[in-house]
C-alpha positions in Angstrom: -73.5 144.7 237.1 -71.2 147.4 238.2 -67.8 146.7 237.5 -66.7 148.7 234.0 -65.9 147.3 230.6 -62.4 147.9 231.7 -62.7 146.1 235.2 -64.5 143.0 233.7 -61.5 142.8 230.9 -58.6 143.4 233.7 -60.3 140.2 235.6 -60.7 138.2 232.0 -56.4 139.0 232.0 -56.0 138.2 235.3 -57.5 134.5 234.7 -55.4 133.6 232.5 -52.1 133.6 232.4 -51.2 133.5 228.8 -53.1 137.0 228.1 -50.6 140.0 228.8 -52.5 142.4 231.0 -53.4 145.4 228.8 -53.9 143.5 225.7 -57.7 143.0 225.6 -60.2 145.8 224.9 -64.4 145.6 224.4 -63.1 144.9 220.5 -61.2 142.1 220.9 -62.6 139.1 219.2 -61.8 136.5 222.0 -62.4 133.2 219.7 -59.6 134.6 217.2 -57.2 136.5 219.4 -56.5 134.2 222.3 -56.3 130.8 222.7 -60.2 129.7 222.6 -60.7 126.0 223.6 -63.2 123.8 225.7 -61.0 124.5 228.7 -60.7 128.3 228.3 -64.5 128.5 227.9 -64.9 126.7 231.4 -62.3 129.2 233.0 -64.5 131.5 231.7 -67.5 130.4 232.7 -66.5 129.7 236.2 -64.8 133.3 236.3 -68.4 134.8 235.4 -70.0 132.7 237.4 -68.0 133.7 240.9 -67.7 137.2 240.0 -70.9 137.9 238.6 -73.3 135.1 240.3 -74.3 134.3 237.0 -74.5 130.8 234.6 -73.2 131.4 231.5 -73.6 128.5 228.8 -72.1 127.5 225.6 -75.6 128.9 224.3 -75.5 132.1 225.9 -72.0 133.0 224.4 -72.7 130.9 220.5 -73.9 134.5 219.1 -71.0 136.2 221.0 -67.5 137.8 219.0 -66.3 140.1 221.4 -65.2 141.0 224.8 -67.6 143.9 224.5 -70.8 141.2 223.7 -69.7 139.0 226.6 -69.8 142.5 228.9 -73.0 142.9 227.6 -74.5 139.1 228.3 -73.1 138.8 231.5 -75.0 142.8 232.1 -77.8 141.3 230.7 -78.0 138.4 233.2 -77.4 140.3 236.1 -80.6 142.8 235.7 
């Protein structure tokens, strides 16, 4: 993957529209700090999979706390 840490978080903001841009960073525990539901997982999902060309599943992310471990999943499929 090329994009950054910070270009991957600045496209997670830009999804959604109840994140202020600038309030995210590779620490942020995304199940606690924004509103994590079924739907925000398959904005998610569909946001990796068209930027990235990768399938992420609820599987892939079940380990996952941060922004900085979704980075590193969506890295990790993209090798």
């Amino acid at each position: 993957m090329k994009d950054s840490i910070e270009h991957f978080i600045s496209k997670i903001e830009n999804e959604f529209e109840d994140i202020p841009e600038g309030s995210l960073n590779s620490n942020t525990n995304f199940r606690e700090d924004f509103d994590w539901s079924s739907v925000n997982a398959l904005i998610l999902f569909s946001l990796l999979n068209i930027e990235y060309d990768v399938i992420i599943t609820a599987e892939d992310i079940k380990p996952a706390e941060t922004i900085q471990d979704l980075y590193n999943i969506v890295q990790s499929k993209t090798q």
